[in-house]
C-alpha positions as CSV (number, residue, x, y, z in Angstrom):
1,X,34.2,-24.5,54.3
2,X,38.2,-23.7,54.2
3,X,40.0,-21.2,52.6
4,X,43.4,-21.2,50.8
5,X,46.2,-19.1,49.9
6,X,48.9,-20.9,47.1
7,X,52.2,-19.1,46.8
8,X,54.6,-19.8,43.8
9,X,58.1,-18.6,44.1
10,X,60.9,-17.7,41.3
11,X,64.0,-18.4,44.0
12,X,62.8,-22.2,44.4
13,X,64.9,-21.2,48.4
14,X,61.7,-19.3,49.6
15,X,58.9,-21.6,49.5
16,X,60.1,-23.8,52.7
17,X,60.4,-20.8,54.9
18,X,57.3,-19.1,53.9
19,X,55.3,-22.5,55.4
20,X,55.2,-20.6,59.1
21,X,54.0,-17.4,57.7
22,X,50.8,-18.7,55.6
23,X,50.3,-20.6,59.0
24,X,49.9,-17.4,60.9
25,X,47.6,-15.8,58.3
26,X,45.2,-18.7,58.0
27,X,45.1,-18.8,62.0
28,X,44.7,-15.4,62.4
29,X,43.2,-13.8,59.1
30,X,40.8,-16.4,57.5
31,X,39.2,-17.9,60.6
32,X,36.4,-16.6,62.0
33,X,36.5,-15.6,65.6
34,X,32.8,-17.5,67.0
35,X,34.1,-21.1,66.2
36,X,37.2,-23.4,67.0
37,X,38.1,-24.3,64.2
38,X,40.3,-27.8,62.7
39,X,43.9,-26.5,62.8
40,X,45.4,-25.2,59.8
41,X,46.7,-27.5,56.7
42,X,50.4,-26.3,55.5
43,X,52.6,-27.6,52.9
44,X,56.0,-26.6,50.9
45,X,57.4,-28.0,47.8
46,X,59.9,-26.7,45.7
47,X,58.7,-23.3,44.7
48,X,55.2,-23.4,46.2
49,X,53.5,-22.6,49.4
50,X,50.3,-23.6,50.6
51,X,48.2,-22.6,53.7
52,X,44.2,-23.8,54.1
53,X,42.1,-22.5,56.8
54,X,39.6,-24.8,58.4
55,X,40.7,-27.7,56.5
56,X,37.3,-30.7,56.5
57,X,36.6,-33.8,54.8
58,X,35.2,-32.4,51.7
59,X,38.5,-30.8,50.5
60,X,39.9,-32.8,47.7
61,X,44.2,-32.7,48.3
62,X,46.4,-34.7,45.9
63,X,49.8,-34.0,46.5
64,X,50.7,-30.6,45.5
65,X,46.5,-30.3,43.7
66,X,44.0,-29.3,46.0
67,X,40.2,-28.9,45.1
68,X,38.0,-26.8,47.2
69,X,34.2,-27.6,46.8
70,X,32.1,-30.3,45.2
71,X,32.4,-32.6,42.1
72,X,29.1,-34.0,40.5
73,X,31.3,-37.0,39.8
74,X,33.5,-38.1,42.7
75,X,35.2,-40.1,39.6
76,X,36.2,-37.4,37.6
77,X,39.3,-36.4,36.6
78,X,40.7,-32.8,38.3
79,X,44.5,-33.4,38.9
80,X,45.6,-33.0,35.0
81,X,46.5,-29.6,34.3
82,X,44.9,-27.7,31.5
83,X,42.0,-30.2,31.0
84,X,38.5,-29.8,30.5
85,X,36.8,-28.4,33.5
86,X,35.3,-30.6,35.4
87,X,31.2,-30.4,36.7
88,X,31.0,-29.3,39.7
89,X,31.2,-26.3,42.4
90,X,34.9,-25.7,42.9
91,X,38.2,-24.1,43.0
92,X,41.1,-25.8,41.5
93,X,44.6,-25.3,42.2
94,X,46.8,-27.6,40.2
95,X,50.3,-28.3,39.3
96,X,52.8,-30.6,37.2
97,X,56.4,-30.1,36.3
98,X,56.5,-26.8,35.1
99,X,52.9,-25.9,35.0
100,X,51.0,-24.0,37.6
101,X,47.0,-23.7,37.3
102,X,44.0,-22.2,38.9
103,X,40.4,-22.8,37.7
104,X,37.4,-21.5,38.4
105,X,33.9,-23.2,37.4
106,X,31.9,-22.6,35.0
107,X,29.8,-20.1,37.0
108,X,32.8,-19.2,39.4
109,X,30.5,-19.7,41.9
110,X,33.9,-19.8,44.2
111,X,36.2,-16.3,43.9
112,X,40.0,-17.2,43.2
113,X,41.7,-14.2,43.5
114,X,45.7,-13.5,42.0
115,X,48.5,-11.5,42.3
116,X,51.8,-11.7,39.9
117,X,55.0,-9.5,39.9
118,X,58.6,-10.3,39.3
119,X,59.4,-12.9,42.2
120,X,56.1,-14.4,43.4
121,X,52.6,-15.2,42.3
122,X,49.7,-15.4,44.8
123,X,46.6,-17.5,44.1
124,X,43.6,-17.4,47.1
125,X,40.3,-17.3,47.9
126,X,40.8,-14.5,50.3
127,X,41.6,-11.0,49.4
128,X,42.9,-10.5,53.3
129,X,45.4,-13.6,52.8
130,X,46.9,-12.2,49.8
131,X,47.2,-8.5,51.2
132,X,48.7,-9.7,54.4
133,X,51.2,-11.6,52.8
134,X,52.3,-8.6,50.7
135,X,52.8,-6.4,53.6
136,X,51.1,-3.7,52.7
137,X,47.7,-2.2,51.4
138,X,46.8,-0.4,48.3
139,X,43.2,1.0,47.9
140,X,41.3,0.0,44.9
141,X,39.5,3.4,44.7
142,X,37.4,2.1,41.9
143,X,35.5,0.2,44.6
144,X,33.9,2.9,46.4
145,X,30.8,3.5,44.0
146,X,29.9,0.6,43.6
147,X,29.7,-0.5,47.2
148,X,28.0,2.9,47.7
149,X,25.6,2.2,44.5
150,X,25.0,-1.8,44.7
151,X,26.1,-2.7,47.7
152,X,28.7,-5.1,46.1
153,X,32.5,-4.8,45.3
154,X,31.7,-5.9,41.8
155,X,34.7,-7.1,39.8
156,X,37.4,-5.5,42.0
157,X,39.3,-6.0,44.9
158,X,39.7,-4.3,48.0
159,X,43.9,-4.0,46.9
160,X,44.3,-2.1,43.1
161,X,47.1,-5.0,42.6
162,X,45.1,-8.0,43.1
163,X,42.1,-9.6,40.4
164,X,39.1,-11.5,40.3
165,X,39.8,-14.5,38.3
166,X,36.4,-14.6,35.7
167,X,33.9,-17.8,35.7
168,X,35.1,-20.7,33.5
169,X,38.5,-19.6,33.4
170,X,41.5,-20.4,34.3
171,X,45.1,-18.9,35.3
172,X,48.0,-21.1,33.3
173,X,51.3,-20.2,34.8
174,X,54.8,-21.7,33.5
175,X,57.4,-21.2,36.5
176,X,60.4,-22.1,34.5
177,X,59.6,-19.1,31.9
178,X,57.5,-17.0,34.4
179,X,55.0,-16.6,31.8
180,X,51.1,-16.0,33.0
181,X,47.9,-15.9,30.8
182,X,44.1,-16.2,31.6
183,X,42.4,-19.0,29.5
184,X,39.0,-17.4,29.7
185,X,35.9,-19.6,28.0
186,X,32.6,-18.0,26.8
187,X,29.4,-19.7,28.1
188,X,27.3,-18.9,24.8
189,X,23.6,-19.2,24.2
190,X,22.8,-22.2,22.4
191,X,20.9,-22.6,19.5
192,X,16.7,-23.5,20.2
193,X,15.8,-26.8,18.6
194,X,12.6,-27.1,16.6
195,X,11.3,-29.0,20.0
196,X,8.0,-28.6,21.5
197,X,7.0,-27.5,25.1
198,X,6.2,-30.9,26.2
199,X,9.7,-32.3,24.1
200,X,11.5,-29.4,26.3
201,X,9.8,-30.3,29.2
202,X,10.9,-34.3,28.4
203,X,14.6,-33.3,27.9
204,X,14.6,-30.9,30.9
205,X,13.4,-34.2,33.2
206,X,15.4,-36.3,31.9
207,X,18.4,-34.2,32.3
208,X,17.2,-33.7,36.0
209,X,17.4,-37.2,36.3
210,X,20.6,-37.9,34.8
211,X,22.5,-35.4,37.4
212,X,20.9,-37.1,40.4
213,X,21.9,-40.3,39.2
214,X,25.4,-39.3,39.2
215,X,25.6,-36.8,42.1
216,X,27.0,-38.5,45.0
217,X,27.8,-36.7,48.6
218,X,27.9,-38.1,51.8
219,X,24.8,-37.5,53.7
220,X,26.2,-38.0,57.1
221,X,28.6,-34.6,56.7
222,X,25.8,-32.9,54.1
223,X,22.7,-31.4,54.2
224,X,20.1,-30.3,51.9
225,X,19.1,-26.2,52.7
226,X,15.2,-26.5,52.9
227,X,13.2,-24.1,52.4
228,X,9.2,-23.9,51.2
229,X,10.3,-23.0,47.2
230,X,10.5,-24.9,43.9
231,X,14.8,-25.1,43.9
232,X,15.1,-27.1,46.5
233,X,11.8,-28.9,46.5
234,X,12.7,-30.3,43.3
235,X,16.4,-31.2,44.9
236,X,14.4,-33.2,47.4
237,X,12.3,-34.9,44.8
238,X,15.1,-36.0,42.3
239,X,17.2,-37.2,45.3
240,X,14.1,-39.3,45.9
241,X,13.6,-40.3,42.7
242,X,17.3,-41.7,41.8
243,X,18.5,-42.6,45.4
244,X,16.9,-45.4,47.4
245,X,16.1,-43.7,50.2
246,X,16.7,-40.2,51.6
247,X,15.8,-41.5,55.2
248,X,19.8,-40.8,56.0
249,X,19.6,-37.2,54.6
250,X,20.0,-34.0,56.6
251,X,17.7,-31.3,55.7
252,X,17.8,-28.2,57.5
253,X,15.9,-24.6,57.6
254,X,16.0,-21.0,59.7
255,X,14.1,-18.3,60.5
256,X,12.4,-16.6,63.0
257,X,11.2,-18.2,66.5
258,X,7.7,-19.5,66.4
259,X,8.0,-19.6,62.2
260,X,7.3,-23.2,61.9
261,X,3.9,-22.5,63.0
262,X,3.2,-19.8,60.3
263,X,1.6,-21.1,57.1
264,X,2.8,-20.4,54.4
265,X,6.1,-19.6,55.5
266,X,9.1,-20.9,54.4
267,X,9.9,-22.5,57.5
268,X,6.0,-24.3,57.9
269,X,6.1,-25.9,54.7
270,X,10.1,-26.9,55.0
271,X,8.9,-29.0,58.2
272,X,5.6,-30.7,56.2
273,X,8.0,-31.6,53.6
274,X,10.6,-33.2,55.6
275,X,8.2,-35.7,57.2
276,X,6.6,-36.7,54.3
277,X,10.2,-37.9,52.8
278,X,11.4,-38.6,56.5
279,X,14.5,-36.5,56.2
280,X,16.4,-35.7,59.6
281,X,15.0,-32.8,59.6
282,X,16.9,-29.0,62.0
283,X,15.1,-25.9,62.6
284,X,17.7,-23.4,63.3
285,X,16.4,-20.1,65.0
286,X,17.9,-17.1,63.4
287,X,16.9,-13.9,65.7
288,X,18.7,-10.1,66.0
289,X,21.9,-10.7,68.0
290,X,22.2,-9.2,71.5
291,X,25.3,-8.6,70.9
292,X,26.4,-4.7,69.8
293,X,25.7,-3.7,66.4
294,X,29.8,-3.4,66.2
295,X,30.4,-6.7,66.9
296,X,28.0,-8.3,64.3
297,X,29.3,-6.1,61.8
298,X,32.6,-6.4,62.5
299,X,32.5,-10.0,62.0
300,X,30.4,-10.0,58.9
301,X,32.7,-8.3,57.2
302,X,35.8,-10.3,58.4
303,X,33.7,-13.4,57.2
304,X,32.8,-12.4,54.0
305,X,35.5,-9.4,53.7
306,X,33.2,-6.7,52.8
307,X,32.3,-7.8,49.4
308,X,28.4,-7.1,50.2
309,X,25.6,-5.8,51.9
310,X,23.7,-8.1,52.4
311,X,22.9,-8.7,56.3
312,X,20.1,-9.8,56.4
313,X,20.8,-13.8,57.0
314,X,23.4,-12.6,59.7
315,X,22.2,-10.5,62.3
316,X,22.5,-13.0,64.9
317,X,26.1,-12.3,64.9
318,X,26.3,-15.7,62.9
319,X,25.4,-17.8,65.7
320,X,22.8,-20.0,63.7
321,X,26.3,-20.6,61.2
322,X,28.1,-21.7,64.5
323,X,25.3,-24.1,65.5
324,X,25.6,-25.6,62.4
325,X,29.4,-26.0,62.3
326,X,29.2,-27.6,65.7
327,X,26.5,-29.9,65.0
328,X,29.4,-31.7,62.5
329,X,27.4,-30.6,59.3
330,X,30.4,-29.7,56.9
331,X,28.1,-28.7,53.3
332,X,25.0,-27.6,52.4
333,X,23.2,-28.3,49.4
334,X,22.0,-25.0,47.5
335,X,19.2,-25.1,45.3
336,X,19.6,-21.9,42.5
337,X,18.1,-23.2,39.0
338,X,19.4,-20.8,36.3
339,X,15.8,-19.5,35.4
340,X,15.1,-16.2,37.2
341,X,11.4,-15.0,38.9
342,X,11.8,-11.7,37.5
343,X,9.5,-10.5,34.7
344,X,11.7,-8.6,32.0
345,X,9.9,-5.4,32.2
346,X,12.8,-3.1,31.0
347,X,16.7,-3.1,31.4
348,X,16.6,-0.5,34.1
349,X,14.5,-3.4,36.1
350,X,16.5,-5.9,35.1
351,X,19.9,-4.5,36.5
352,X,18.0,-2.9,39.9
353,X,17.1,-6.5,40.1
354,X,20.5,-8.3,39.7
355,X,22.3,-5.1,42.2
356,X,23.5,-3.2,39.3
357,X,22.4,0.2,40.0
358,X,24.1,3.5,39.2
359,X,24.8,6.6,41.5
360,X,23.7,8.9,39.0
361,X,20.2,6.6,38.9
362,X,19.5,7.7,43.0
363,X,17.5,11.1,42.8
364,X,18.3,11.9,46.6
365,X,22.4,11.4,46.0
366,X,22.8,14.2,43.5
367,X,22.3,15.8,46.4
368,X,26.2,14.8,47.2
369,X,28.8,16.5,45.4
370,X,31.3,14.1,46.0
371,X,29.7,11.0,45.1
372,X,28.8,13.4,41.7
373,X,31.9,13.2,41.0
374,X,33.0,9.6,41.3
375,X,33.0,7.4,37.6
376,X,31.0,5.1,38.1
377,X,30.0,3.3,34.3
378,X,28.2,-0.1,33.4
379,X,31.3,-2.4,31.7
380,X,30.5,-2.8,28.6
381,X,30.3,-6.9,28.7
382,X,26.9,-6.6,31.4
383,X,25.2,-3.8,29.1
384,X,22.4,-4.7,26.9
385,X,23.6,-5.7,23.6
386,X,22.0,-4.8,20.2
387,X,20.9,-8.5,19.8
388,X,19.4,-9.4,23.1
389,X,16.1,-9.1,23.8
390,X,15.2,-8.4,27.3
391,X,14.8,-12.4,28.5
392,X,18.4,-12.7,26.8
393,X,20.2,-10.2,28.7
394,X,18.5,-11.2,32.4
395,X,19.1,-14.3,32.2
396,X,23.0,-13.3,30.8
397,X,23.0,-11.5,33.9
398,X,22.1,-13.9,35.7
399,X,25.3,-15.9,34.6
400,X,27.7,-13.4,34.6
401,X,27.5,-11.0,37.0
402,X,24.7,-12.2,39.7
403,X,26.0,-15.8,40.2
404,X,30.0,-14.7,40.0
405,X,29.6,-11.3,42.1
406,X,26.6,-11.8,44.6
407,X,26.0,-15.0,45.1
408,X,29.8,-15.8,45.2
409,X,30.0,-12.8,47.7
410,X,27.0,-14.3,49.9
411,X,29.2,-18.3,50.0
412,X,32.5,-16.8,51.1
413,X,30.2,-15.6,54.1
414,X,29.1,-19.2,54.4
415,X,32.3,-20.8,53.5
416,X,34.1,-20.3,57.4
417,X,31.5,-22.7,58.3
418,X,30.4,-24.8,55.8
419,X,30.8,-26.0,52.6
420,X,28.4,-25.4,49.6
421,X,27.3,-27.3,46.5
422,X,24.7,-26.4,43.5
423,X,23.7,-29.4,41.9
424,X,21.6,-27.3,39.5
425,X,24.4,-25.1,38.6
426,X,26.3,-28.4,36.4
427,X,27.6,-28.2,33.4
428,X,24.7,-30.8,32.0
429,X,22.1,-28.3,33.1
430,X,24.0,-24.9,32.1
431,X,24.0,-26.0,28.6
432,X,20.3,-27.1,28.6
433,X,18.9,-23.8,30.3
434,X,20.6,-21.9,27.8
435,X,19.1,-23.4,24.7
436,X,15.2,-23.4,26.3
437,X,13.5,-20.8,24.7
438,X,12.4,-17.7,26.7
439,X,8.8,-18.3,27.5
440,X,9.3,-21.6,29.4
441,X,12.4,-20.1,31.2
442,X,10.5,-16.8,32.1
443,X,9.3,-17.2,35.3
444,X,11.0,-20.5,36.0
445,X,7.7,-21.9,34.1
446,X,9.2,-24.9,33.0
447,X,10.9,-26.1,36.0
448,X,8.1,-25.1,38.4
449,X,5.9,-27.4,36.3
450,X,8.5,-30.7,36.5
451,X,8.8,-30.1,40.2
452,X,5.0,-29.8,40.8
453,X,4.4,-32.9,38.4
454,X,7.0,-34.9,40.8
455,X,6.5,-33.4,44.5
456,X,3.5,-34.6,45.9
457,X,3.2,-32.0,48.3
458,X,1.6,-28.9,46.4
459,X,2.2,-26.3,48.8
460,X,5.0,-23.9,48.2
461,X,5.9,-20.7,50.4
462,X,4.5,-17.1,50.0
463,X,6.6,-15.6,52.7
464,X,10.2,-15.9,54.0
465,X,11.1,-16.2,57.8
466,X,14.3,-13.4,58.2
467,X,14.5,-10.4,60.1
468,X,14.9,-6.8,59.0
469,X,18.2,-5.3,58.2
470,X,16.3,-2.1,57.7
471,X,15.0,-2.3,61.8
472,X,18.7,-3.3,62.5
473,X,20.2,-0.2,60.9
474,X,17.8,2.2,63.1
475,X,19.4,0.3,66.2
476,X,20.6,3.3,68.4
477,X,24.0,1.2,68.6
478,X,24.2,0.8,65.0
479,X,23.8,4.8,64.7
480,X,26.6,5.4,67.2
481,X,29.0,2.8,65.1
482,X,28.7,5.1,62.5
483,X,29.6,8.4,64.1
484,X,32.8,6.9,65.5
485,X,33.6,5.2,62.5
486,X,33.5,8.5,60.7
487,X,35.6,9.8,62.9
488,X,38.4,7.3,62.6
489,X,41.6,9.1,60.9
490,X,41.0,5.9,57.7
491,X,37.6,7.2,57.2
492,X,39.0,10.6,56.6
493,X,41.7,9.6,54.8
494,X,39.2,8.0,52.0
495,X,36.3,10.4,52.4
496,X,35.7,14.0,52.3
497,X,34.8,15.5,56.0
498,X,32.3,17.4,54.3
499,X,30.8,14.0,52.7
500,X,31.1,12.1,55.9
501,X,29.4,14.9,57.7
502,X,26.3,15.6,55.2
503,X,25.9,11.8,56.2
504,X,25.4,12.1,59.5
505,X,23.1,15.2,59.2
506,X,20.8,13.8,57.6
507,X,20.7,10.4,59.6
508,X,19.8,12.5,62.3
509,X,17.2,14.4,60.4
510,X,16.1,10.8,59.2
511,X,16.0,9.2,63.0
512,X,14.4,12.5,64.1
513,X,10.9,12.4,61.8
514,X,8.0,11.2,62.6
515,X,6.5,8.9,60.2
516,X,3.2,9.2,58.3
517,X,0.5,6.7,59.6
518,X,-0.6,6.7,55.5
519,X,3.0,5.5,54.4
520,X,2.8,1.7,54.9
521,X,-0.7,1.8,53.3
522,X,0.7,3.8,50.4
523,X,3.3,1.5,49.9
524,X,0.9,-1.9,49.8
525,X,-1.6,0.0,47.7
526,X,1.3,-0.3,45.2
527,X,2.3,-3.4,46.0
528,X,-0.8,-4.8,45.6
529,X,-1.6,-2.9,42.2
530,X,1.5,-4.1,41.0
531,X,0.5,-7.9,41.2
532,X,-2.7,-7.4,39.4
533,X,-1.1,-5.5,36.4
534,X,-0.1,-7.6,33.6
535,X,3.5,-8.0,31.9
536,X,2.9,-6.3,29.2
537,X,1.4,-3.7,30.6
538,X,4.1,-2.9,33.1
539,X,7.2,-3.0,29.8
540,X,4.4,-0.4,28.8
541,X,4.9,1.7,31.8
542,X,8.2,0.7,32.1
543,X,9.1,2.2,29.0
544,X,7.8,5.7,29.5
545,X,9.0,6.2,32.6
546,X,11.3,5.1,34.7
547,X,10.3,5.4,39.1
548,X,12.8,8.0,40.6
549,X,14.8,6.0,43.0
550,X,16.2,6.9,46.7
551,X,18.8,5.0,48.6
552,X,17.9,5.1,51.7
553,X,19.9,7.1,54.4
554,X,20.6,4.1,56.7
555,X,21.9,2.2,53.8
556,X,24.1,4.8,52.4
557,X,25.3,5.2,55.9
558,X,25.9,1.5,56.2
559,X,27.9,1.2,52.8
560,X,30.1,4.1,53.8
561,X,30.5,2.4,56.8
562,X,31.6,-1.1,55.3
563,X,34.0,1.0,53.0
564,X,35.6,2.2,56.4
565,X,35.7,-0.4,58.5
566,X,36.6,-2.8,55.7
567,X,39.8,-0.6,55.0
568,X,40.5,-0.4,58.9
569,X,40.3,-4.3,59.1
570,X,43.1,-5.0,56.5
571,X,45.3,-2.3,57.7
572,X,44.8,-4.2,61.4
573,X,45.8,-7.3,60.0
574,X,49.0,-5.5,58.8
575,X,49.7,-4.5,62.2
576,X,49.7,-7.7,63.2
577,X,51.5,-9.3,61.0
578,X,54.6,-11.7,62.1
């Protein structure tokens, strides 16, 4: 739910008068603009600053040690400096003496981000903090393709000076020597025991089981994210099984007006679930915003400072994330299991899959000659390795590069509002999923089966209850945001005119044809064929050839459009710096 920005100093004399400063920028730069939020938390000692935006109940502050997120454990040790990590959600930021620390989880399902020179180092979970603080911007140019090709910021920052600490690492810092190194761990696939399905299946329970036994949050500032699938259906049903009663547990779900009603959505079956294990159950309506496409854009990338794509979830100009803020609910509990739906048809799927496409793999962008001419190369720790089969390397993936980059992206959109917390992403259950051989974690096979075994309501959603960022981007509004952005002097400054132009010839070209009555029957002829083919016969196909692939022209405009507002945001906050 909060944000933080942790500044250490070499001249012990700057620390005190840099309090008011980090107050300014977690007033004015972290917070959102929709809610009021709980004044800002500030502290100076020695050589370190702190600042915290939207400080709640759930952050974790011990003296000079703060821990944003969730423990599995509320008993577990997190103060000691260079100590096992412990299971949970979290960033850490921990001192003693001499020693400085930052820690990420296992996952690094939270981004810490870090700057270091000669006189100061800058630990935060905001890229804007840090950038403000320095007084100055510095374009990280490697960012552009893969904004332009994903739709993420992968592994880099908006600034060329500041990094992404990795998952299950951590930054050890001595201030007396002004030394720095990252400890970085290697989550490793564990060795498969000689075990049957059913012992698997026995070991997966029991581990369940175990977690739920230990997890404890309080239920009246949580809630449990509901929604008609097996992740947090089987939440639900080990919370039930390990706590006397979930009577006192929040459960909430979105979507679109009149989706309760819809069977099979995700939004009908959340509802029949909640009354049968009586939780206090909120339907939050999530609708297109009548608000201008400027506005909603503007403050989705503020939130979650232009590290994705995804709007989906927030065209309603985050008004459903207000509600919830304002009805007192400070976390959510996020279902994720680390099995993954996706069939392993062939690498190329696999990385479409997990939003690691490549320009050069869009037919209708060679088209471009600038975008031709941008690097823009796999690093080689996410390519497929000799050794991996396919079920290996997704589920690798998985760990390092969709749960880190994306999903970490899609929290910090969340995290002005709420907090979040996994309890399928501990470190019991990491271990466990990575040593349960492939055909019981294809698919999620094993897991669905537990759940379904335990849930005595058998139906699970077939359809999901958002809106259409595609029907947003058509929105005449959303068109005219982009011609003006384009013709900001930033925009220029980053882009060729001839690139930005090209862009807006064809969107015009694009919002100008008519479309083909046979095209939405086309496209569920394939659909449909697709489901009826078996696995092996789509690696078959898979393997000869690969689909051509088109990004399509509202898209591209939209990420070229993030790239430029984005960069325009930042160099505002400088402007308005104290």
């Amino acid at each position: 739910m909060s944000k933080i920005i942790y500044v250490c100093f070499r001249n012990r004399g700057k620390a005190q008068p840099s309090e008011k400063r980090l107050k300014k920028i977690c007033d004015n730069i972290i917070n959102t603009d929709n809610i009021t939020p709980n004044p800002s938390y500030t502290f100076s000692s020695e050589s370190v600053t702190c600042g915290i935006a939207n400080p709640t109940g759930t952050i974790k502050i011990n003296q000079k040690n703060i821990l944003l997120g969730s423990l599995l454990n509320n008993n577990e040790s997190w103060e000691k400096v260079d100590v096992d990590f412990p299971d949970g959600n979290y960033a850490i930021f921990r001192q003693h003496e001499e020693i400085l620390e930052a820690v990420s989880d296992r996952l690094g399902t939270r981004s810490i981000w870090y700057y270091k020179d000669d006189e100061q180092i800058i630990l935060a979970t905001s890229q804007r903090a840090i950038i403000n603080y320095l007084g100055d911007f510095q374009l990280e140019e490697k960012i552009i393709p893969w904004i332009i090709a994903t739709g993420n910021s992968s592994f880099y920052s908006w600034d060329k000076r500041i990094s992404l600490l990795p998952p299950y690492s951590s930054i050890f810092f001595n201030k007396e020597t002004w030394k720095f190194k990252i400890k970085e761990r290697k989550i490793t696939k564990k060795e498969q025991r000689d075990f049957s399905e059913s012992e698997y299946k026995k070991l997966l329970r029991q581990s369940l089981d175990e977690t739920f036994s230990e997890y404890y949050l309080d239920f009246n500032k949580w809630a449990l994210s509901l929604s008609g699938g097996h992740d947090c259906r089987g939440i639900l049903a080990f919370l039930s099984r390990n706590k006397t009663s979930t009577i006192n547990l929040k459960t909430v779900t979105w979507g679109g007006i009149n989706e309760e009603k819809l069977r099979g959505s995700d939004a009908h079956i959340a509802k029949k679930t909640a009354n049968y294990y009586e939780t206090q159950h909120h339907y939050y309506n999530l609708n297109h915003s009548n608000e201008k496409a400027k506005t909603v854009i503007e403050r989705f990338l503020k939130n979650g400072e232009g590290r994705i794509d995804h709007l989906t979830g927030y065209l309603d100009g985050f008004e459903m994330w207000k509600n919830i803020f304002e009805d007192k609910i400070e976390g959510l509990i996020r279902g994720n299991i680390l099995f993954s739906n996706i069939s392993a048809s062939s690498e190329y799927e696999i990385r479409n899959f997990m939003g690691l496409s490549l320009l050069s793999e869009f037919t209708n962008l060679k088209k471009y000659t600038y975008l031709q001419k941008l690097k823009h190369n796999l690093p080689e720790h996410i390519k497929l390795q000799n050794n991996e089969n396919l079920s290996v390397y997704r589920d690798r993936l998985l760990l390092q590069y969709r749960i880190p980059i994306v999903q970490a992206a899609l929290a910090d959109l969340k995290f002005p509002y709420v907090e979040e917390f996994n309890p399928l992403l501990t470190n019991r259950l990491i271990d466990l999923t990575q040593m349960i051989p492939d055909n019981l974690r294809n698919n999620k096979t094993i897991f669905k089966e537990i759940v379904e075994s335990i849930d005595p309501e058998k139906e699970y959603a077939h359809r999901s209850g958002t809106s259409s960022k595609k029907q947003f981007l058509k929105r005449k509004d959303f068109t005219t945001l982009v011609k003006e952005e384009f013709k900001v002097a930033n925009a220029k400054n980053i882009f060729p005119k001839s690139f930005l132009e090209e862009i807006l010839h064809d969107l015009k070209a694009s919002e100008n044809q008519k479309k083909s009555p046979f095209l939405f029957l086309k496209a569920y002829i394939i659909h449909f064929v697709r489901r009826l083919l078996p696995n092996y016969t789509k690696k078959k196909i898979s393997k000869i050839v690969n689909k051509p692939k088109n990004l399509d022209i509202f898209t591209l405009a939209f990420r070229v459009t993030i790239i430029c507002m984005m960069t325009r945001i930042i160099e505002n906050d400088l402007k308005n710096k104290s």
